[in-house]
Every structure is written in C-alpha cells, then in structure tokens.
Jmol script that loads the backbone (N, CA, C; Angstrom):
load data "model"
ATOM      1  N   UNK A   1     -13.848 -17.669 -14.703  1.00  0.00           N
ATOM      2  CA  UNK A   1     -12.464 -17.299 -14.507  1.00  0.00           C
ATOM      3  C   UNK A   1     -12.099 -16.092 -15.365  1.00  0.00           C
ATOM      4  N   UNK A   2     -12.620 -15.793 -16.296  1.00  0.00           N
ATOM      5  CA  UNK A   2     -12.303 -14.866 -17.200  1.00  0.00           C
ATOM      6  C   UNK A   2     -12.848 -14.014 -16.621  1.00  0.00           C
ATOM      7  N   UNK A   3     -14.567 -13.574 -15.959  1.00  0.00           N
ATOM      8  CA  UNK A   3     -14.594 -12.516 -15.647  1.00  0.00           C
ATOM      9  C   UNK A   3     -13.440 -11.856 -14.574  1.00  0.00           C
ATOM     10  N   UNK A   4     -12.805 -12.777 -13.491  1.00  0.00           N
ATOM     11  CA  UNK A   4     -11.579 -12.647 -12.422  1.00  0.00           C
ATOM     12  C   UNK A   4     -10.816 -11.919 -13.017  1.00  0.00           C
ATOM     13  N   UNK A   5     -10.054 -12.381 -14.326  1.00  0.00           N
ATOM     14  CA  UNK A   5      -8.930 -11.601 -14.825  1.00  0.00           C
ATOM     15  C   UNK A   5      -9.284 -10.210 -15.321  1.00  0.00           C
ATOM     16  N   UNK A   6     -10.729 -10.294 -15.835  1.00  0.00           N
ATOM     17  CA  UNK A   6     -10.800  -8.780 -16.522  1.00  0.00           C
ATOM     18  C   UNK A   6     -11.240  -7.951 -14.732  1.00  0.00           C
ATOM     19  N   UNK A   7     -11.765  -8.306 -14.038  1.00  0.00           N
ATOM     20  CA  UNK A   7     -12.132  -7.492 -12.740  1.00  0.00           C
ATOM     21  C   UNK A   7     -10.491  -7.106 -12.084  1.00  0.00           C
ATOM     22  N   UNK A   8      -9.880  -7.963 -12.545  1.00  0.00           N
ATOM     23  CA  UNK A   8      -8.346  -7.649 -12.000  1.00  0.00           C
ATOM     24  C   UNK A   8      -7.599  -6.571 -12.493  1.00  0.00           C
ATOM     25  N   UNK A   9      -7.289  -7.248 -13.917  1.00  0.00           N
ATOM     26  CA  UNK A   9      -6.971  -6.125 -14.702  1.00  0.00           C
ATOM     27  C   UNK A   9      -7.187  -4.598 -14.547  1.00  0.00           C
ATOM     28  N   UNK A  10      -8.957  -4.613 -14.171  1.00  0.00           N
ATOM     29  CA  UNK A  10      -9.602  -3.146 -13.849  1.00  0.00           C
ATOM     30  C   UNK A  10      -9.040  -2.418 -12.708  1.00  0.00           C
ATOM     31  N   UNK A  11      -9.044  -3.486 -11.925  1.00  0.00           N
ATOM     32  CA  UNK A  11      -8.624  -2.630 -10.809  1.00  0.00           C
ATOM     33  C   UNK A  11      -7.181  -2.609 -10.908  1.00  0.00           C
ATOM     34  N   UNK A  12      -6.388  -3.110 -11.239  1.00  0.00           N
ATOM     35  CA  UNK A  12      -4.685  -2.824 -11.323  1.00  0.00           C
ATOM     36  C   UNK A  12      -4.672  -1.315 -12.350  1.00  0.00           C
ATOM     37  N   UNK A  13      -5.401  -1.432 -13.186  1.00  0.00           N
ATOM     38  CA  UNK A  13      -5.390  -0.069 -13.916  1.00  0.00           C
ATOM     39  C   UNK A  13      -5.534   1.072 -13.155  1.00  0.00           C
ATOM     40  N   UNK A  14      -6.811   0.704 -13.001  1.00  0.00           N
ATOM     41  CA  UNK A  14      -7.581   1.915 -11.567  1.00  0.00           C
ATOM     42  C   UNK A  14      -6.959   1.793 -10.396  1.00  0.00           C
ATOM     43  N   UNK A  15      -5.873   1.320  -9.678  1.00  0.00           N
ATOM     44  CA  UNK A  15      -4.597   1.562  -8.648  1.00  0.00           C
ATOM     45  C   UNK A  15      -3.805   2.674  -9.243  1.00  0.00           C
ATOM     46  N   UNK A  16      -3.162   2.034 -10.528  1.00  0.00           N
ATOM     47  CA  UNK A  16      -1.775   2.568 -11.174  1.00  0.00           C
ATOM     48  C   UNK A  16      -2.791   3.977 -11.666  1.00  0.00           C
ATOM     49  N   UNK A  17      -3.859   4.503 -12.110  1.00  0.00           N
ATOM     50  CA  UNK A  17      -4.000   5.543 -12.197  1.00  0.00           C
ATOM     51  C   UNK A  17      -4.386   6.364 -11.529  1.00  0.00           C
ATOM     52  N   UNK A  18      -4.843   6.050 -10.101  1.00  0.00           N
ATOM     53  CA  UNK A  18      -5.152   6.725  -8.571  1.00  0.00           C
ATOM     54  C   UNK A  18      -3.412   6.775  -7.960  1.00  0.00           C
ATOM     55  N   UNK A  19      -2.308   5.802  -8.482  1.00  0.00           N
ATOM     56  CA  UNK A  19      -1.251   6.283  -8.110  1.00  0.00           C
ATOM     57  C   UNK A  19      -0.248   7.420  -8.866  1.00  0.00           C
ATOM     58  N   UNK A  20      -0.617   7.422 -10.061  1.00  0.00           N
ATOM     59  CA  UNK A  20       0.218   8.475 -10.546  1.00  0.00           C
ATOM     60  C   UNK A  20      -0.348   9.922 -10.421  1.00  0.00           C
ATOM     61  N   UNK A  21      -1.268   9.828  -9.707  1.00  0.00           N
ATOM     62  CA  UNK A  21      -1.624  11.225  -9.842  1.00  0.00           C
ATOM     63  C   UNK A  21      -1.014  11.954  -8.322  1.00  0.00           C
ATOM     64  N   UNK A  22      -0.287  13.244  -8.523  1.00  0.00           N
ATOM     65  CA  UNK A  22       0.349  13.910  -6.966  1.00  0.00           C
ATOM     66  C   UNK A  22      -0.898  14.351  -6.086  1.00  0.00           C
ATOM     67  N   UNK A  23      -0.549  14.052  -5.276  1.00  0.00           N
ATOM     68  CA  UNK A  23      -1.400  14.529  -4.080  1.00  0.00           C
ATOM     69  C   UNK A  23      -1.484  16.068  -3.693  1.00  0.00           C
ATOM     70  N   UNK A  24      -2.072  16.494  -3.734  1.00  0.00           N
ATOM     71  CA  UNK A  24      -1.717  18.240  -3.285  1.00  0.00           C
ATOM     72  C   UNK A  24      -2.998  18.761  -2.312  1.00  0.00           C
ATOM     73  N   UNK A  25      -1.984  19.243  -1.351  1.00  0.00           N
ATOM     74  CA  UNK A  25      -2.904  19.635   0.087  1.00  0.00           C
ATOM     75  C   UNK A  25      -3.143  21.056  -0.315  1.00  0.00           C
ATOM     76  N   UNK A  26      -2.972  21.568  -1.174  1.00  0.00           N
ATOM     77  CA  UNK A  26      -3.596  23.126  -1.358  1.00  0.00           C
ATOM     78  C   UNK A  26      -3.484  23.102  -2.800  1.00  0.00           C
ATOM     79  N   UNK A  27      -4.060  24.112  -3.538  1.00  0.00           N
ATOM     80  CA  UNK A  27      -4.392  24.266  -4.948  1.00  0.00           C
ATOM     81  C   UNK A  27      -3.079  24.699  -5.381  1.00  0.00           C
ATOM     82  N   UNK A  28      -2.128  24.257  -6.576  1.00  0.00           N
ATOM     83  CA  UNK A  28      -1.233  25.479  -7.061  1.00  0.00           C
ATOM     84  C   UNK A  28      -1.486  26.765  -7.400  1.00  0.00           C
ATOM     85  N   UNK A  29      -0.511  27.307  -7.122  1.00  0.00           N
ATOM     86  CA  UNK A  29      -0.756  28.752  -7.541  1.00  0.00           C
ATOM     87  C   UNK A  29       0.065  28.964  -9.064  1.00  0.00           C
ATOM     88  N   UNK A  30      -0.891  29.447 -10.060  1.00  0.00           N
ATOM     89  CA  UNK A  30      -0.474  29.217 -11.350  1.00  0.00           C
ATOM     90  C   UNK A  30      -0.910  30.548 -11.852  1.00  0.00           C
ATOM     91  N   UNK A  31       0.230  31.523 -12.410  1.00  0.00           N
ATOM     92  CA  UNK A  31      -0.368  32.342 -13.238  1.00  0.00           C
ATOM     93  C   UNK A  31      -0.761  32.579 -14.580  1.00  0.00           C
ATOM     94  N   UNK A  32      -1.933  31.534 -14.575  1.00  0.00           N
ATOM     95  CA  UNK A  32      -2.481  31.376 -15.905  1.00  0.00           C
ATOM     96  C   UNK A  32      -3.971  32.037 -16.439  1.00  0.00           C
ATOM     97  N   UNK A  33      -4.387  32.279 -17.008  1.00  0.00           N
ATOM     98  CA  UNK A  33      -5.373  32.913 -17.239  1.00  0.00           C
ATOM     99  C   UNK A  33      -6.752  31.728 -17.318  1.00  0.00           C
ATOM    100  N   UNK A  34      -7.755  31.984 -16.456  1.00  0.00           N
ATOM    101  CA  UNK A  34      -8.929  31.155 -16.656  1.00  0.00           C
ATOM    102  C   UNK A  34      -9.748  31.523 -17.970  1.00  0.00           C
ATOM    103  N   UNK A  35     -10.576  30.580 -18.249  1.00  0.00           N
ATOM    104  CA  UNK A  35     -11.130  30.714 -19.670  1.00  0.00           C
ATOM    105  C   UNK A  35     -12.201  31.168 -18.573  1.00  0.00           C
ATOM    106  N   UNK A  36     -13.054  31.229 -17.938  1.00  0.00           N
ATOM    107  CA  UNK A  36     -14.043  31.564 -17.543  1.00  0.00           C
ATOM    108  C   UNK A  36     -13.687  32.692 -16.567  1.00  0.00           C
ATOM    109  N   UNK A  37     -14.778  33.712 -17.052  1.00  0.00           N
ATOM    110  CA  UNK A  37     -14.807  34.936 -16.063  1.00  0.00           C
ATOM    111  C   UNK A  37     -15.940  34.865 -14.458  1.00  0.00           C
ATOM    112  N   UNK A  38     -16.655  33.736 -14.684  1.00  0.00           N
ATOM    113  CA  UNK A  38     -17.281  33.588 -13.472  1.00  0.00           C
ATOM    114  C   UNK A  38     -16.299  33.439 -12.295  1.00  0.00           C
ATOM    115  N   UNK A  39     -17.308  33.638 -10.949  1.00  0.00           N
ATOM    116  CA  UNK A  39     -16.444  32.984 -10.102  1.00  0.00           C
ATOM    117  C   UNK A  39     -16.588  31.813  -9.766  1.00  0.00           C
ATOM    118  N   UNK A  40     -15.316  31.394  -9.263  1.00  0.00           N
ATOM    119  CA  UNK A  40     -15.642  29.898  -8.931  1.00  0.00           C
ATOM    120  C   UNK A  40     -15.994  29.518  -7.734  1.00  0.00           C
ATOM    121  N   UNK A  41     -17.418  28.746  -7.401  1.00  0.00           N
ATOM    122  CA  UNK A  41     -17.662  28.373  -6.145  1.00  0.00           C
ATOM    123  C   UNK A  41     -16.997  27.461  -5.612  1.00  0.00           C
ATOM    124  N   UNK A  42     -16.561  27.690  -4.066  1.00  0.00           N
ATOM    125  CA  UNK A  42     -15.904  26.956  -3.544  1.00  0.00           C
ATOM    126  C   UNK A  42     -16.852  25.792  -2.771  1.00  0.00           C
ATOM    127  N   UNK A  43     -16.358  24.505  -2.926  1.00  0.00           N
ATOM    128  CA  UNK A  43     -17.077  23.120  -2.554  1.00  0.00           C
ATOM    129  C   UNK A  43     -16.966  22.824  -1.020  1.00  0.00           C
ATOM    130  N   UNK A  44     -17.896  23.805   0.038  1.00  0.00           N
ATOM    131  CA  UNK A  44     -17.878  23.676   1.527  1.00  0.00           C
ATOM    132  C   UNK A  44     -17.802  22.583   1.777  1.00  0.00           C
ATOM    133  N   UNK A  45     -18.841  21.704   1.189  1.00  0.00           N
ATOM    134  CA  UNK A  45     -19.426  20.218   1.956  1.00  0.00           C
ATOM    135  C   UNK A  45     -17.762  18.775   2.161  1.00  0.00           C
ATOM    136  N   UNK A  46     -17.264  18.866   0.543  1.00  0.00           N
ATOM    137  CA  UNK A  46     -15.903  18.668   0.818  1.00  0.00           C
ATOM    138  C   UNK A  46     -15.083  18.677   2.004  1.00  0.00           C
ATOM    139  N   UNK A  47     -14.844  20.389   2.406  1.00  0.00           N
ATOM    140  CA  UNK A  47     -14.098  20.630   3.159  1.00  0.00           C
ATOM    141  C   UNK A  47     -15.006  20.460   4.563  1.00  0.00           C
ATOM    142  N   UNK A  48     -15.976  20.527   4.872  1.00  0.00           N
ATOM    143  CA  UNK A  48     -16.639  20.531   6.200  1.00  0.00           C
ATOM    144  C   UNK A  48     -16.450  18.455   6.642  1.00  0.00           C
ATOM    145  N   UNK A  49     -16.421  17.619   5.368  1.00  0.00           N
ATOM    146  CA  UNK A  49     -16.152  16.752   5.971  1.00  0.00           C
ATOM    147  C   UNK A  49     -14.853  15.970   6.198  1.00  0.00           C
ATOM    148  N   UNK A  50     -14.279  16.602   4.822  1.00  0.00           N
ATOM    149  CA  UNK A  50     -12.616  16.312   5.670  1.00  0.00           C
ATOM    150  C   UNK A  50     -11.847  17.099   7.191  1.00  0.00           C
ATOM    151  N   UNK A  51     -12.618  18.239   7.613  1.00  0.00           N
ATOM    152  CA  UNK A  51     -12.148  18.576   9.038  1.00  0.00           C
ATOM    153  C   UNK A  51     -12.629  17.717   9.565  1.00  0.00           C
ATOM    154  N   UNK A  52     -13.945  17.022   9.687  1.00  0.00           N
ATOM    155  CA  UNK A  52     -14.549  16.183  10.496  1.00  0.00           C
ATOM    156  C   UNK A  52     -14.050  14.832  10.642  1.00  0.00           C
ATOM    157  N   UNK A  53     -13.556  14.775   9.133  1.00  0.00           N
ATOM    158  CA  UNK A  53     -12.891  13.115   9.824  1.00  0.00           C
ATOM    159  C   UNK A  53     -13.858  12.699   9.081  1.00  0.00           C
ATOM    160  N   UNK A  54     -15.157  12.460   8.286  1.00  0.00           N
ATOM    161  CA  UNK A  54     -16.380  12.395   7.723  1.00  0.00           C
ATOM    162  C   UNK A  54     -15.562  11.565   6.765  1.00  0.00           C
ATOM    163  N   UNK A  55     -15.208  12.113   5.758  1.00  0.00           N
ATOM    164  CA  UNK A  55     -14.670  11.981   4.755  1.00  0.00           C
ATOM    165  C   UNK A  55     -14.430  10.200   4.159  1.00  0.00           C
ATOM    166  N   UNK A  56     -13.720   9.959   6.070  1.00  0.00           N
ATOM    167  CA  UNK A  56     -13.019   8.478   6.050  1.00  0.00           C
ATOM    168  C   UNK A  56     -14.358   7.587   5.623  1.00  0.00           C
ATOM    169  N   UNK A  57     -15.498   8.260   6.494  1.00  0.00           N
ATOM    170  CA  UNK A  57     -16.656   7.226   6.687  1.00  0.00           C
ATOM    171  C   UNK A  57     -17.296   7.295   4.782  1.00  0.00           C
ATOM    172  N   UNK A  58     -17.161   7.868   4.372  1.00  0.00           N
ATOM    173  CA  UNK A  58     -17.668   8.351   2.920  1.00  0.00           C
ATOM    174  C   UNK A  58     -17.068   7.366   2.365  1.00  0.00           C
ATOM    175  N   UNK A  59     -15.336   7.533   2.010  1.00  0.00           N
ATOM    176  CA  UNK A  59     -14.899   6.493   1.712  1.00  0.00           C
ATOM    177  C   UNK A  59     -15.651   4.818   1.899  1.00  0.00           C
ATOM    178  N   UNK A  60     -15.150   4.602   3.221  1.00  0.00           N
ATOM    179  CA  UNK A  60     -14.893   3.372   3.473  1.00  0.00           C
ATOM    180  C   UNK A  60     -16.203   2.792   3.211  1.00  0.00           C
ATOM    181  N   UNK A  61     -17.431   3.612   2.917  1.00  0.00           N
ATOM    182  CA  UNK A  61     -18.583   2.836   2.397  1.00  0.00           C
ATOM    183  C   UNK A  61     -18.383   2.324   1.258  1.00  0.00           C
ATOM    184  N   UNK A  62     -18.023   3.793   0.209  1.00  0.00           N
ATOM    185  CA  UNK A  62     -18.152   3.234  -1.163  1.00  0.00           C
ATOM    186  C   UNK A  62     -17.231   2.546  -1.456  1.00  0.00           C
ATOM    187  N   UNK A  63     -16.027   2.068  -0.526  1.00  0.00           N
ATOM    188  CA  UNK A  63     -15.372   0.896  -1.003  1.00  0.00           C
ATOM    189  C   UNK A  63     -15.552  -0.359  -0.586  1.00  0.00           C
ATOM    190  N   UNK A  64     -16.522  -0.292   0.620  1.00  0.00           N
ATOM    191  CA  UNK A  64     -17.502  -1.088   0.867  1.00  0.00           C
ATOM    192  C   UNK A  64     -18.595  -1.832   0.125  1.00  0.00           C
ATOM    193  N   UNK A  65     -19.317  -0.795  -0.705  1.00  0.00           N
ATOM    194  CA  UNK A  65     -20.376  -1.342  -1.860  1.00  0.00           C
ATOM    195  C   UNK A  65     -19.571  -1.825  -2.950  1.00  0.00           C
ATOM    196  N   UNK A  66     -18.476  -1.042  -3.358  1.00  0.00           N
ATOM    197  CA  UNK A  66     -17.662  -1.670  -4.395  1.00  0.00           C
ATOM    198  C   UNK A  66     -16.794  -3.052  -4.265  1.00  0.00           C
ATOM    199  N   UNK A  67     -16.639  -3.339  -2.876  1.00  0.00           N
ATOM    200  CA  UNK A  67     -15.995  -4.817  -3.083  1.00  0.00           C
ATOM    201  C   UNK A  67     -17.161  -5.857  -2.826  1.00  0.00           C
ATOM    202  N   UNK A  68     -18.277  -5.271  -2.439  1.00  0.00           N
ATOM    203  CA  UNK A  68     -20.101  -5.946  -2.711  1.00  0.00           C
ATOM    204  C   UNK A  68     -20.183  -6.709  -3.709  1.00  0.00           C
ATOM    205  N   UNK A  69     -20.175  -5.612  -4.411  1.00  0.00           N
ATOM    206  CA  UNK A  69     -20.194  -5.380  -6.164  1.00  0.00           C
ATOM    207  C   UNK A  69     -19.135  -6.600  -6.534  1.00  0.00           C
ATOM    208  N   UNK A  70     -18.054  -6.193  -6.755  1.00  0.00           N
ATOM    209  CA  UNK A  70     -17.304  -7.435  -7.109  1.00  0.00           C
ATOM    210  C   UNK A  70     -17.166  -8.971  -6.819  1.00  0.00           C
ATOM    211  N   UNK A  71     -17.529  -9.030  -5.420  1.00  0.00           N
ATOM    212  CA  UNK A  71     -17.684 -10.598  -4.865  1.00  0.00           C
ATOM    213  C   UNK A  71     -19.043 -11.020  -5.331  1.00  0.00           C
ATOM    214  N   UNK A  72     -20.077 -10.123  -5.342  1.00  0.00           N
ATOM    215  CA  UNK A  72     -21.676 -10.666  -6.202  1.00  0.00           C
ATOM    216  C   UNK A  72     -21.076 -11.023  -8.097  1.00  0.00           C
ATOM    217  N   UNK A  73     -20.208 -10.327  -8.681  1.00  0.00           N
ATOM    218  CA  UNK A  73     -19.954 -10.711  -9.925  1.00  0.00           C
ATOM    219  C   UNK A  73     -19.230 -11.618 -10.443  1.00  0.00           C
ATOM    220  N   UNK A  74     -18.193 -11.836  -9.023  1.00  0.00           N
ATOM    221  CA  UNK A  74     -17.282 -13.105  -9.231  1.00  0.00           C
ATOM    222  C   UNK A  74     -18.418 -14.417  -8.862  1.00  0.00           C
ATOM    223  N   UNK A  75     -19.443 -14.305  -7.719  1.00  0.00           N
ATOM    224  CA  UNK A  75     -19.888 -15.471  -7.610  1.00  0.00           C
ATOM    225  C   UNK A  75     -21.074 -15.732  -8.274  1.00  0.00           C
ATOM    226  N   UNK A  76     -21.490 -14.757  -9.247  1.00  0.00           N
ATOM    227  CA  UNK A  76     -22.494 -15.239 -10.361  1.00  0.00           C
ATOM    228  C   UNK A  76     -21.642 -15.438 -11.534  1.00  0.00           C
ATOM    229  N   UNK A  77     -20.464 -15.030 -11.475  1.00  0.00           N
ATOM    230  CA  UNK A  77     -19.700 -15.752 -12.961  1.00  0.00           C
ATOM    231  C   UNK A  77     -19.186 -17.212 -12.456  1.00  0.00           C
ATOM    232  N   UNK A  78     -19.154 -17.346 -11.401  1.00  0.00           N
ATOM    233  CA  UNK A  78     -18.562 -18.856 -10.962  1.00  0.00           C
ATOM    234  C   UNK A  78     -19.794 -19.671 -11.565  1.00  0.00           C
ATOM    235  N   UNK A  79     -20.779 -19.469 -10.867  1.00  0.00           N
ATOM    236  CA  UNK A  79     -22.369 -20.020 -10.846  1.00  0.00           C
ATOM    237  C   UNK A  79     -22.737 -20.155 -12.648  1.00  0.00           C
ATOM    238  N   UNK A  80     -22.657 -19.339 -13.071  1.00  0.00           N
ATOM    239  CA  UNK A  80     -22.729 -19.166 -14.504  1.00  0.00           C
ATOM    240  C   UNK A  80     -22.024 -20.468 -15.475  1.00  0.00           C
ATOM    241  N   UNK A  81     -20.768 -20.070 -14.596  1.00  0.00           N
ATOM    242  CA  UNK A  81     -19.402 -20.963 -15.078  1.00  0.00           C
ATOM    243  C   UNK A  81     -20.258 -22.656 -15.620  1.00  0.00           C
ATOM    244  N   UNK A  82     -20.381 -22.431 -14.055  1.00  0.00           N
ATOM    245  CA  UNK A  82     -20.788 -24.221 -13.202  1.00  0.00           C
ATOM    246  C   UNK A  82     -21.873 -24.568 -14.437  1.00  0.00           C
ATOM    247  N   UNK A  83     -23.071 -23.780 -14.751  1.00  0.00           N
ATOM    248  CA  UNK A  83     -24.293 -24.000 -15.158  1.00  0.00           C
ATOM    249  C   UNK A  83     -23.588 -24.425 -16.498  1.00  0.00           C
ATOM    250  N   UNK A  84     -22.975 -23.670 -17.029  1.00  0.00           N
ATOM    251  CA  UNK A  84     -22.598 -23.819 -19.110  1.00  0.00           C
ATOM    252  C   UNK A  84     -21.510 -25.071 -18.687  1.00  0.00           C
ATOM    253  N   UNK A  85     -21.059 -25.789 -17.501  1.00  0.00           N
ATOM    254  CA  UNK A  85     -20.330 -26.637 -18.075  1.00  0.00           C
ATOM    255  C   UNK A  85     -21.501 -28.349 -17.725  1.00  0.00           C
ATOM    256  N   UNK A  86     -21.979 -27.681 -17.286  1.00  0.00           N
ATOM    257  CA  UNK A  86     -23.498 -29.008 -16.786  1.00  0.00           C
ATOM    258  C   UNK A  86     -24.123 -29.139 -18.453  1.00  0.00           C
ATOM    259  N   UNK A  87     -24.133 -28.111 -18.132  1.00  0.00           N
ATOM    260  CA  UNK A  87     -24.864 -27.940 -19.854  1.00  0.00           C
ATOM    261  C   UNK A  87     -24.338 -29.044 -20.939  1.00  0.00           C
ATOM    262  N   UNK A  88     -23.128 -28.470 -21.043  1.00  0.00           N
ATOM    263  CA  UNK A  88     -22.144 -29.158 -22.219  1.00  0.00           C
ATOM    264  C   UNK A  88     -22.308 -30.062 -21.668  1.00  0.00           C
ATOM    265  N   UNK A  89     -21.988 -31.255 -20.584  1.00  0.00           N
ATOM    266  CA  UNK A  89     -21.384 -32.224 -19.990  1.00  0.00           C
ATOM    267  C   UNK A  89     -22.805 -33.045 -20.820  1.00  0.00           C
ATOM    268  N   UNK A  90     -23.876 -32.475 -20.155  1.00  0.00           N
ATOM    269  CA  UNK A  90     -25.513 -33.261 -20.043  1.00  0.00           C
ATOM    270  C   UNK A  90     -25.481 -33.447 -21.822  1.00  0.00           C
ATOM    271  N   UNK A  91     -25.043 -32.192 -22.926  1.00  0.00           N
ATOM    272  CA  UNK A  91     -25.156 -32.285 -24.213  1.00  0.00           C
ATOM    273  C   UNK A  91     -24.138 -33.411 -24.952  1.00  0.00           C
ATOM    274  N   UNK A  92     -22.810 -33.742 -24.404  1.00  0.00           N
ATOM    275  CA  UNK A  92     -22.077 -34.671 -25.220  1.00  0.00           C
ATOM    276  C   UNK A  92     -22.599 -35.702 -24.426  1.00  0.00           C
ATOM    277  N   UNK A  93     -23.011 -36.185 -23.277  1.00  0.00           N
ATOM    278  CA  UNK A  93     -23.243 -37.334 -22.725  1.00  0.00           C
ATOM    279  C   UNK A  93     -24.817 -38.288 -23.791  1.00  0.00           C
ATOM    280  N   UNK A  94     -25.486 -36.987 -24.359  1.00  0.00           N
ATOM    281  CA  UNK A  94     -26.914 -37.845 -24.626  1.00  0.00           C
ATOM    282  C   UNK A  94     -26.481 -38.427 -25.988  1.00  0.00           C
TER     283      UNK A  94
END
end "model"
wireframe off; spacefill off
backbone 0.3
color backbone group
C-alpha cells in the first residue's frame, strides 16, 4: 500500500507540473541575446511527425509502457506485501 501512495503522489506531481507549464504553438520571439554563437539546428523529425499525426502514436505507446510499468510495481508490491505478512503470521504463530 505504501508503494500506491508514493506512485500516486508521483504522478499528481508530474500532472501539476506538465500542467503549469503554457503551451506555445510557435517559439516566442524574444529580443535577447543567445549565449551561443552557433547555429541552432532545427529538430525535423519532431516536426515531420507532428504533421503526420505520428506524434499521437509516439505518445500513446510510451504511456502505454508507463502504465505497464506501474501495474507490474503495484502487483509485485501487493505480492511482496502478502509474502512479509505470511512471514510474520508463520513467525508469532511458532
């Protein structure tokens, strides 16, 4: 049960900080001076798969493996749980 609350916790954090951040469909335009004199390459692959619609499928995997991830950790902390209380039970019983 404890791992539940801290996996919760994580992700309520990681909501509230994917929500405060603004969304912006184009870069600001800021007249500030860059510390770097290179140029900056622009990230095609990005943009070639958000025209495509790609993008969604990118997503929806890795939030796919990531709720994997979490239901395998909740049900080996359950399992875990179960085992340390057999344990104890089998240790005050002898």
């Amino acid at each position: 049960m404890k791992m539940f609350r801290i996996l919760a916790m994580w992700c309520f954090m990681l909501g509230a900080a994917l929500g405060l951040q603004p969304v912006q469909a184009q870069p600001a335009q800021t007249t500030e001076v860059e510390f770097s004199s290179a140029p900056q390459p622009e990230i095609e692959m990005a943009d070639t798969l958000r025209q495509d619609g790609k993008i969604y499928v990118v997503v929806a995997v890795l939030l796919t493996i990531l709720v994997g991830l979490i239901i395998y950790l909740v049900s080996v902390d359950r399992k875990v749980s179960r085992l340390e209380k057999q344990l104890k039970d089998d240790f005050v019983n002898r």
